[in-house]
Structure formats: structure tokens, C-alpha cells
C-alpha positions as CSV (number, residue, x, y, z in Angstrom):
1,X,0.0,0.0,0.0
2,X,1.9,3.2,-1.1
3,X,1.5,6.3,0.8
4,X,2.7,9.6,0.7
5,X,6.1,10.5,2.8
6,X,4.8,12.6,6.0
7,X,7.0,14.6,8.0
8,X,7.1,12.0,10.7
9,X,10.3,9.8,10.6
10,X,7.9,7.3,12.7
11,X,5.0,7.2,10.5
12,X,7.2,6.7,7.3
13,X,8.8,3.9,9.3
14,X,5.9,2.4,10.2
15,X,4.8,2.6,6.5
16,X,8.1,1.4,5.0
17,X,7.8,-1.7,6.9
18,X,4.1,-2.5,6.3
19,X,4.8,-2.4,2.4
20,X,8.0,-4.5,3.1
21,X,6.2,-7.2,5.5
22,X,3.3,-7.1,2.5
23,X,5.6,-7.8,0.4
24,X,7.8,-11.0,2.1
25,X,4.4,-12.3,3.6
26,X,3.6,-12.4,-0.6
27,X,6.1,-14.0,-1.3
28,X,7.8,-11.4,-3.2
29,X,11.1,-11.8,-1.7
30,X,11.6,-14.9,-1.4
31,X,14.3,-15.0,-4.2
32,X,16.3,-12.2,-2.7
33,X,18.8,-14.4,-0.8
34,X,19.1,-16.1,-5.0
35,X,21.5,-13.5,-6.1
36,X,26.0,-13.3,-5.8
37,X,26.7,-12.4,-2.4
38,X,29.1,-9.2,-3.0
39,X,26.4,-7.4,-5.0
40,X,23.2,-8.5,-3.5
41,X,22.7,-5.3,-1.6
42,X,18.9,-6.5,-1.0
43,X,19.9,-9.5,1.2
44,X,22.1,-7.1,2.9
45,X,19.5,-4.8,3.5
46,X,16.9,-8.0,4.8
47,X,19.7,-8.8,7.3
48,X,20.5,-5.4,8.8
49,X,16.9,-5.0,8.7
50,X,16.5,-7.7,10.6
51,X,19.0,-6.3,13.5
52,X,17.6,-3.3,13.7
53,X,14.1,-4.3,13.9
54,X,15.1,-6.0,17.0
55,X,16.8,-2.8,17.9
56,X,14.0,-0.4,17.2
57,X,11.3,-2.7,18.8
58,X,13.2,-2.5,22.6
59,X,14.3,1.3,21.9
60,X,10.3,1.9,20.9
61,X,9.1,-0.6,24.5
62,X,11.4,2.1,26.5
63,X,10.1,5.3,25.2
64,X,6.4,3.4,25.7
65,X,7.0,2.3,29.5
66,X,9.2,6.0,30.2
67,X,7.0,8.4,28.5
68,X,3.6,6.9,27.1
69,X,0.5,6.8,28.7
């Protein structure tokens, strides 16, 4: 589902991995991992994804139990 950028880093996020999940949960990626190693800068991006996703889920469970309601 395409969407238009906002000025919020979190709602772009939050979009940019909805159309990403879509996307792997169709089945659409599922060749990434197919391609040479040095150049397959998709894979790369899956697997730091990955890591940071992990990352941004425990920074995002802080800010919740500090600051949210």
C-alpha cells in the first residue's frame, strides 16, 4: 500500500515496513537471498533490517514504559 512520505520519521517507518512485510508475507522476496553475495545489496539490506528491527522494537518498548500513557 503506497503512501505519501509525511513529515514523521515514525509514521514513514511504520509505513516502509508495512509495504516490506506485504511484500515478504507475498512471497515477493523470497528469491532475494538467489542473487551473488558481493552485489546482492537486497539481502544485505533484509539482514540489517533484521537487527535493527530487534533494535528499534526495545528502543520503541522504552520510550512506551518512560514516557507513554
Amino acid at each position: 500500500m503506497a503512501r505519501n512520505m509525511s513529515y514523521c520519521a515514525a509514521e514513514n517507518t511504520r509505513d516502509c515496513m508495512e509495504q516490506l512485510l506485504d511484500l515478504i508475507e507475498s512471497g515477493e522476496k523470497n528469491d532475494v537471498f538467489n542473487e551473488p553475495s558481493p552485489h546482492n545489496y537486497e539481502a544485505r539490506a533484509i539482514e540489517d533490517i533484521s537487527y535493527l528491527a530487534k533494535e528499534l522494537a526495545d528502543a520503541c518498548t522504552d520510550l512506551i514504559d518512560n514516557y507513554g500513557n
